[in-house]
C-alpha positions as a printed Julia matrix, in Angstrom:
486×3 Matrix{Float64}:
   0.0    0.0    0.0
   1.37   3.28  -0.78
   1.23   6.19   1.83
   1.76   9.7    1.06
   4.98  11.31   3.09
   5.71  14.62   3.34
   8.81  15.48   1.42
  10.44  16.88   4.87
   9.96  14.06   6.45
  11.17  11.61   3.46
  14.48  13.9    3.59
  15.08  13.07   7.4
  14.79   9.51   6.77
  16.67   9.54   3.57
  19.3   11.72   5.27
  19.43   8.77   8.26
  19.56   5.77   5.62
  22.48   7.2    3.42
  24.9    7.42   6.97
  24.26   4.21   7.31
  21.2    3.88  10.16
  17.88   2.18  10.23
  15.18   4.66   9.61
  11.1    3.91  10.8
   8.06   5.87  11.14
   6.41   4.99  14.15
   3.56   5.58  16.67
   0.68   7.84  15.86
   1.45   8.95  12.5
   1.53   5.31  11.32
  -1.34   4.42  12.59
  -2.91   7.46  11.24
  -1.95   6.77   7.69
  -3.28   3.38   7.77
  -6.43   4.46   9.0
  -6.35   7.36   6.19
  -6.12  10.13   8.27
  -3.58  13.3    7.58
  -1.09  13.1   10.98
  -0.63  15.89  13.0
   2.9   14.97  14.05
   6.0   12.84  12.61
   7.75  10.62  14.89
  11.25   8.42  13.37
  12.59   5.76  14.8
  16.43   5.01  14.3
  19.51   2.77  15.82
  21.37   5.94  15.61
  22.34   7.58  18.9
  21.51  11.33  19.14
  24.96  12.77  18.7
  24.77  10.06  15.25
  21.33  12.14  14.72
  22.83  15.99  15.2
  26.03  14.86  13.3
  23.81  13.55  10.15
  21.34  16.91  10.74
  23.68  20.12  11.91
  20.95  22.16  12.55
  19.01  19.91  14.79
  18.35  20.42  18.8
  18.5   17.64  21.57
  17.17  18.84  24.92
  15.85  16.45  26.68
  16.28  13.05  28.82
  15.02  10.04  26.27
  16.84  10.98  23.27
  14.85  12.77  20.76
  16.55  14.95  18.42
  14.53  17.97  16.54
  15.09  18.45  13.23
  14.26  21.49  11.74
  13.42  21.03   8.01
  12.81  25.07   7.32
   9.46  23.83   6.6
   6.39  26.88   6.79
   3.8   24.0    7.75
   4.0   24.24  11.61
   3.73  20.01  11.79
   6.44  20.13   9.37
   9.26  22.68  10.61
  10.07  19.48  13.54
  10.58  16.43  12.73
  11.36  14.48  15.75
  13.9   11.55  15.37
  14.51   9.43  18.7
  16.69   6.59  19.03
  15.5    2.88  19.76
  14.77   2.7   23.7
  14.36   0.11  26.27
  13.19   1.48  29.78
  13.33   0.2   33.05
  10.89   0.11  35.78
   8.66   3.23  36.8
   8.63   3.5   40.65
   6.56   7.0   40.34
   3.83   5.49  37.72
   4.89   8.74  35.62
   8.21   8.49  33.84
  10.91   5.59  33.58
  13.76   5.3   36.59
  16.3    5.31  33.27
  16.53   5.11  29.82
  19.07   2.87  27.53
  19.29   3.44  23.96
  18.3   -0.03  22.12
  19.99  -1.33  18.98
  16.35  -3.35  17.98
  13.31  -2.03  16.65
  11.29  -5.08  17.96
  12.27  -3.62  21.58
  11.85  -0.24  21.15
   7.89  -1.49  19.76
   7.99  -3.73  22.82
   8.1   -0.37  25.51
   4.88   1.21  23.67
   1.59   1.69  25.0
  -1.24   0.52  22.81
  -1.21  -1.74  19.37
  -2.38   0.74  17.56
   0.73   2.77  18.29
   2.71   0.01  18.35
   3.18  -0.27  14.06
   6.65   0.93  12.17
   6.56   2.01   8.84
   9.86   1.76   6.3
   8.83   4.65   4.48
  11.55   3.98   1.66
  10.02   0.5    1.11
   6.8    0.56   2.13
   7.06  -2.49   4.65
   5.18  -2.15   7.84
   6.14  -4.02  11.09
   3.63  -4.9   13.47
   4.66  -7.52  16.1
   1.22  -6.82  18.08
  -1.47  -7.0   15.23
  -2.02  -3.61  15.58
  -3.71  -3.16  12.04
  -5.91  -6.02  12.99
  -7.12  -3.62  15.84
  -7.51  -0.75  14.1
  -9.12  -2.57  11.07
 -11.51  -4.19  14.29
 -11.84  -0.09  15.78
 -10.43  -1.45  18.71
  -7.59  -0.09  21.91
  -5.94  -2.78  23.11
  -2.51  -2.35  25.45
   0.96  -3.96  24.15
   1.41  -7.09  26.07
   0.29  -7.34  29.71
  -2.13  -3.96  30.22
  -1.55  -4.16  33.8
   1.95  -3.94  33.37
   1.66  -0.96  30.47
  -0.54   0.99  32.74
   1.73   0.29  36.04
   4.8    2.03  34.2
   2.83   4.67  33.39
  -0.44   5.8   34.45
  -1.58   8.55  32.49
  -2.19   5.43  30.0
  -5.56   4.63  31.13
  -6.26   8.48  30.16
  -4.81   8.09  26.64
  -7.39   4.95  25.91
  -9.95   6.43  26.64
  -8.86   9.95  24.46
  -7.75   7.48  21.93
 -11.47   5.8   22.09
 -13.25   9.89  21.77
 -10.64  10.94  18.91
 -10.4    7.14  16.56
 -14.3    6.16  18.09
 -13.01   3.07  18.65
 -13.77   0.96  21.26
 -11.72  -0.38  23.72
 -10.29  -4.11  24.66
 -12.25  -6.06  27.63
  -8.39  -7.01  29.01
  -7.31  -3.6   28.78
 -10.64  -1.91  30.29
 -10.1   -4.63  32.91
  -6.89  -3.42  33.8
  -7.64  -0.13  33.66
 -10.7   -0.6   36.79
  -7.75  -2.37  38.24
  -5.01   0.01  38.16
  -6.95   3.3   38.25
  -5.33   4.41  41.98
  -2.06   4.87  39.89
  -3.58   8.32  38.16
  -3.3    9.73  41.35
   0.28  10.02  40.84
   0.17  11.95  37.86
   0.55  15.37  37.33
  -2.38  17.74  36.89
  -0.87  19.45  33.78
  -0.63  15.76  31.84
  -4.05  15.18  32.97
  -5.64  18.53  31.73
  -3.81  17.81  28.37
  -5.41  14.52  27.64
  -8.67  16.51  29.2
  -7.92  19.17  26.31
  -7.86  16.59  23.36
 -10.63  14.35  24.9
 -12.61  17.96  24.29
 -11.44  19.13  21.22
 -12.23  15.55  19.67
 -15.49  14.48  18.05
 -17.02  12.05  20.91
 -16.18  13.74  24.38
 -19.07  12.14  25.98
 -18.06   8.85  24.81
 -14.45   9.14  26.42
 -15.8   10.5   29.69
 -19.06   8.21  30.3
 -16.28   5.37  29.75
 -13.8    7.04  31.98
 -16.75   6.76  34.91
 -17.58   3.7   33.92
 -13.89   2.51  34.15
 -13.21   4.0   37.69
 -10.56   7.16  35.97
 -13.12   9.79  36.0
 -12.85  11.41  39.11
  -8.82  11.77  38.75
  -9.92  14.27  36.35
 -12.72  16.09  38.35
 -14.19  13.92  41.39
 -17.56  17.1   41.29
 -18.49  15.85  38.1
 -19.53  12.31  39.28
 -21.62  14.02  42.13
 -24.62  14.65  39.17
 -24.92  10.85  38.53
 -28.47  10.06  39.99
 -29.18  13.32  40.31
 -32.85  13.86  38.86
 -34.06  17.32  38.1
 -37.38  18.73  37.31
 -39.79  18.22  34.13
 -37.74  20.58  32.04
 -34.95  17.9   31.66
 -34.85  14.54  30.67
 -31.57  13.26  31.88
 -29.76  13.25  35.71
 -27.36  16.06  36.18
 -24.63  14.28  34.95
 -25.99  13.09  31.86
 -27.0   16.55  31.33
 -23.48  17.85  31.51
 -22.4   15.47  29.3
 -24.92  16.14  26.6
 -24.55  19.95  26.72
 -20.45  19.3   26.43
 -21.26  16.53  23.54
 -23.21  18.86  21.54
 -20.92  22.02  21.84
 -18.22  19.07  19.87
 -21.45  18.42  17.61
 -21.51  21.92  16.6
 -17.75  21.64  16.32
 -17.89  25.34  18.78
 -14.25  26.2   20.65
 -13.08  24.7   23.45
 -14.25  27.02  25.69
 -17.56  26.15  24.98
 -17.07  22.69  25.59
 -15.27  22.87  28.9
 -18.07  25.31  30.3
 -20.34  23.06  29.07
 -19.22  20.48  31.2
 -19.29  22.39  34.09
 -22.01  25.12  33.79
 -24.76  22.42  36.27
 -21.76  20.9   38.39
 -23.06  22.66  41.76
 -26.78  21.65  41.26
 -26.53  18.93  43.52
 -25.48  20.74  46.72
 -27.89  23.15  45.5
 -31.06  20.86  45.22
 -33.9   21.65  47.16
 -37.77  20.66  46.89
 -40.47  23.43  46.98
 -43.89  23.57  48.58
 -44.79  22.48  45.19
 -42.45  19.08  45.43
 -40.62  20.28  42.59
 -36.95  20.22  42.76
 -35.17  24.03  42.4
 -31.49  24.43  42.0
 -31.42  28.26  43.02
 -27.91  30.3   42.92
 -26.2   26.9   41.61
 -24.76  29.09  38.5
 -22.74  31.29  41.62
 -21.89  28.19  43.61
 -20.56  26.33  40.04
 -18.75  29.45  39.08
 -16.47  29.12  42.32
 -16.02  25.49  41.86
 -14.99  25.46  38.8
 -12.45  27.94  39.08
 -11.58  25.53  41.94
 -11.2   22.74  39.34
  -9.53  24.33  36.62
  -6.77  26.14  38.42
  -6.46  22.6   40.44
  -5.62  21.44  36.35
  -3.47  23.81  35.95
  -5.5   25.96  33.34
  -4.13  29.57  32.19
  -5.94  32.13  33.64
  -7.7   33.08  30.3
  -9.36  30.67  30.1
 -10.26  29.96  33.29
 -11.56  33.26  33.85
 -13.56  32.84  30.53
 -14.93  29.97  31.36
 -16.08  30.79  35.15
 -18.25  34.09  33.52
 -19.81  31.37  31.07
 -20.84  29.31  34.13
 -21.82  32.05  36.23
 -23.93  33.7   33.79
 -25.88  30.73  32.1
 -28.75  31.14  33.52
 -29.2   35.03  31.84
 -33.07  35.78  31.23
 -33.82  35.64  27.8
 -37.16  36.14  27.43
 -37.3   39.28  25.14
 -41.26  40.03  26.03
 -40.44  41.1   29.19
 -36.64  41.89  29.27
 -35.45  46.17  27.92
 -32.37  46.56  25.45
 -30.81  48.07  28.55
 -31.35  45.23  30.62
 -29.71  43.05  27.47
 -26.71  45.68  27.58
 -26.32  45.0   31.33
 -25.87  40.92  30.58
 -23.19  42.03  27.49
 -21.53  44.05  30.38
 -21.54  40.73  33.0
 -20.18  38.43  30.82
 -18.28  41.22  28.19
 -18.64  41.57  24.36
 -16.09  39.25  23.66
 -17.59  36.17  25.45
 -21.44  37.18  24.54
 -21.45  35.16  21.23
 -20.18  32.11  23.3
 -22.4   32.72  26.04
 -25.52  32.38  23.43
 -23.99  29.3   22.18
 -23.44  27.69  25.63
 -27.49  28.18  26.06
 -28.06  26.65  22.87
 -26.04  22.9   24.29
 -27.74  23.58  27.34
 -31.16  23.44  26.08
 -29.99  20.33  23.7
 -28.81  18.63  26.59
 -32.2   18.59  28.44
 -33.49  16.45  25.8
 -35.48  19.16  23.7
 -35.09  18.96  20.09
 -34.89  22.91  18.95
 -31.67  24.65  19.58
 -33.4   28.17  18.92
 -36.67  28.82  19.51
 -38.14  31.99  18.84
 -37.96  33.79  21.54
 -34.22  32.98  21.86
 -33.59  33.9   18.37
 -35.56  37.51  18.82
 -33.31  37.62  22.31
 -30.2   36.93  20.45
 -31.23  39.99  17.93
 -31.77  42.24  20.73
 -28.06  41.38  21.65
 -27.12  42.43  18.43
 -29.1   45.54  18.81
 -27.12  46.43  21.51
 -23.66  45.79  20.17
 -24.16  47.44  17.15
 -23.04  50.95  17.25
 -25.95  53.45  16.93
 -26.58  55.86  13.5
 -25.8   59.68  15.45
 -23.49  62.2   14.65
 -21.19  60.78  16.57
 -20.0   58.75  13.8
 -19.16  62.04  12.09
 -15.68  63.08  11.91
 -16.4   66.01  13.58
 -18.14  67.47  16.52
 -20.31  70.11  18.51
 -17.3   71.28  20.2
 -14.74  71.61  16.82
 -17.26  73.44  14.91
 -17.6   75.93  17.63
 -14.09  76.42  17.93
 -13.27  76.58  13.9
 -15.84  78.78  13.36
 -16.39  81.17  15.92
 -19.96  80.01  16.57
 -22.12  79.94  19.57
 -24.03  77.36  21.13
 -27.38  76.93  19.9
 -29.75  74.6   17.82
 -27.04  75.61  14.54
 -24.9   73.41  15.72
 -27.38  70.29  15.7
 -28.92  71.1   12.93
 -25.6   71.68  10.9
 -24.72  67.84  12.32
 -27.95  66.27  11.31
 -27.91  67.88   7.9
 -23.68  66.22   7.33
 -25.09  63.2    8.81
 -27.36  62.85   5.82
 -24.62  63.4    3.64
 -22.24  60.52   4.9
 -25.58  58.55   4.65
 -25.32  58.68   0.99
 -21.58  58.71   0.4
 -19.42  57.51   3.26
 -16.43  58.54   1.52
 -17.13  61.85   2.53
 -16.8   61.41   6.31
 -13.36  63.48   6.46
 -12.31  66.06   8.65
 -11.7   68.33   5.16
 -14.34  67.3    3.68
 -16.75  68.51   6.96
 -14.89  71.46   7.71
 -15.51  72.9    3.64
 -19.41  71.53   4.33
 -19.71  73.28   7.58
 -18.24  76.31   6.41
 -21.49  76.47   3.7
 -24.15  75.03   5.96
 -23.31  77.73   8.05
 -23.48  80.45   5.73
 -27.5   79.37   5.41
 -30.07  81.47   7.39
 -31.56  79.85  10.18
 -35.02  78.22   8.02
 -32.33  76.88   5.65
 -30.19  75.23   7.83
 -33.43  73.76  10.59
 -34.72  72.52   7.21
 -31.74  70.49   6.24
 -31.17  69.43   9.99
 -34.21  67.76  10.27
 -33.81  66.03   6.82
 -30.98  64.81   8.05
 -32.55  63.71  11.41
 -35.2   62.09   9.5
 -32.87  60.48   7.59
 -30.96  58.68  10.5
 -34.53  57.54  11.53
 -35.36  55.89   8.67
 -31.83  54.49   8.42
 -31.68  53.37  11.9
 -35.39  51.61  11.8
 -33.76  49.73   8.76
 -30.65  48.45  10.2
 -32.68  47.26  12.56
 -35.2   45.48  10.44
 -32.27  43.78   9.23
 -31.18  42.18  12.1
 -34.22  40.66  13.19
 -34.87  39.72   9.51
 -31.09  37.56  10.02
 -32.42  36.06  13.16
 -36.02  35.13  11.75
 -37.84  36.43  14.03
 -39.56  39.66  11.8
């Protein structure tokens, strides 16, 4: 089968196999091109040590403790401009469940396969030849959609823990499913994650997110004990009814709202407040006189704890502070029959015009993930025009380039209704021909306007006025027009 290579990363390998070393593609990118998908990243296995590596490439980097030389190929495609080459490993035990005790360079490729996590991952490609090696059937498994560990899974999973993480990422980015042995191992085993660092756990968080099946990953990550080493408040919603409005427990919920957010293929930010925006309802359940269930202030409670959670994952504070305003301000009232432009204003102002749009959006999962089948109804969509109502900026004179206060300076002239009218009546122009909105322009225009006698000038003025009326009542028949709700 022929696979195609990026001409950067041919020239690494070619560059390795003319000085005289083995040369493999291996891990993720292999797997990727058998599966037919473009990789993100290059990986090349080699016997060569890395001062063979940065003797073969000059302009090459080696920084770290397992051996993996960068080679920069002066490539403009970002996956491109690195090609990583590491030399054949073999590793001995891992007393921390994070990272090896040592690392010896290996002269096979069979062992360096050996050390790997998952079959999948677990395939080398000659790229020159086209021969693939893959001791562990690993195209069987992904021609079967399946993760299954290298060897013993217990023993994969005991060197290093954040393991049981990747399978389930793996299972949310291939949708595949996982093996019964490995998902046995991972119940098993799942204490180890609590020696793993925050920051690797929010990164396999990250691309369990930004994949297409986040709910899958994380309903299996429950169901396989590894859930709570990423959030333990997120398993409090299992069980958790709530009223007639939703279909689904609080955690369901959460899941749904996250899962449709990837549906929609929104940012990340979305998606992570998404799967946090209902995490406090359960300390915040209570029953009414009515024996309905209420979840009052839980947006405020949620807001604090998930700024606990993210900052415990290590977050940057962008985005946590983004995503604790989406959470706090959720539940915004939206119904535009009894809610003022000014009160819309006042939410943009809460939340700020940057994060409105998302804030919108986040509504939109949340309704989805009570079970109801219209993301917009049309009171939202006539709420969501009133938001653009208020961020557009208003038809006045102040969009002149020129004011009250210039043209009473410039031309000697006193307060008074001249002044507005003059305004109105260059507003009307720039209504017509935008072009002319410049300070020369408007200075050699006021300079006539105010030459007119008063009737002249009052006349023109309140053209103009009724000109921005008519212009303003437009622009605003267009918006709700866009939102379908005219």
């Amino acid at each position: 089968m022929q696979y195609r290579i990026p001409k950067e990363v041919s020239t690494v390998s070619d560059g390795l196999r003319k000085a005289g070393y083995e040369s493999y593609l291996v891990g993720g990118c292999v797997r990727d091109l058998i599966i037919g998908r473009e990789p993100k990243d290059w990986d090349i296995a080699t016997n060569a040590l890395p001062e063979h590596i940065q003797a073969v490439f000059p302009d090459s980097f080696y920084e770290n403790d397992y051996g993996t030389v960068g080679v920069k190929t002066g490539s403009e495609d970002a996956h491109l401009a690195i090609i990583e080459v590491t030399p054949y490993r073999t590793e001995s035990g891992y007393s921390d469940k994070r990272r090896p005790d040592s690392v010896a360079f290996g002269t096979s490729l069979l062992e360096d396969l050996a050390r790997r996590d998952f079959t999948v991952n677990a395939i080398a490609l000659d790229d020159d030849k086209g021969h693939i090696v893959d001791p562990y059937d690993g195209q069987k498994d992904i021609k079967d959609k399946l993760i299954r560990a290298v060897g013993n899974p217990s023993e994969r999973f005991n060197e290093d823990a954040l393991r049981m993480l990747r399978a389930v990422r793996l299972v949310a980015e291939l949708c595949f499913g996982i093996d019964g042995a490995t998902a046995a191992a991972i119940g098993e085993n799942s204490k180890h994650l609590s020696h793993v660092s925050r920051e690797r756990v929010r990164d396999e968080l990250v691309r369990i997110l930004n994949s297409s099946k986040p709910m899958d990953a994380l309903v299996l990550a429950n169901q396989l004990g590894i859930l709570k080493y990423i959030n333990a408040d997120l398993i409090r919603g299992i069980g958790v009814e709530q009223n007639q409005a939703h279909s689904y427990d609080v955690f369901e919920h959460l899941m749904r709202t996250m899962q449709h957010a990837a549906d929609k293929d929104w940012d990340f930010d979305i998606r992570l407040a998404g799967l946090f925006h209902d995490v406090s309802k359960p300390e915040t359940r209570r029953k009414n006189e009515k024996g309905e269930w209420t979840f009052h202030g839980h947006e405020v409670v949620g807001s604090r704890v998930t700024k606990k959670a993210l900052e415990d994952l290590h977050f940057p504070r962008e985005t946590i502070d983004k995503v604790v305003k989406l959470v706090r301000w959720h539940m915004f009232f939206s119904d535009p029959e009894q809610i003022t432009l000014s009160a819309v204003r006042r939410m943009i102002k809460n939340v700020g015009e940057e994060n409105i749009w998302d804030l919108l959006n986040l509504r939109i999962c949340d309704r989805i993930g009570t079970g109801r089948p219209k993301e917009q109804p049309f009171r939202f969509r006539k709420y969501k025009a009133m938001v653009e109502q208020a961020l557009r900026d208003p038809i006045s004179v102040g969009m002149l380039k020129t004011d009250g206060a210039h043209i009473m300076e410039m031309f000697h002239v006193e307060p008074g209704p001249r002044i507005g009218w003059t305004l109105n009546a260059l507003l009307e122009e720039i209504l017509d021909d935008s072009d002319k909105n410049t300070e020369g322009y408007l200075d050699k225009r006021t300079s006539e306007l105010l030459a007119l006698s008063d009737d002249e000038l009052k006349t023109l003025g309140e053209s103009g006025k009724k000109k921005r009326e008519v212009a303003e009542d437009e622009e605003v028949r267009q918006i709700m027009d866009k939102h379908h709700v005219c």
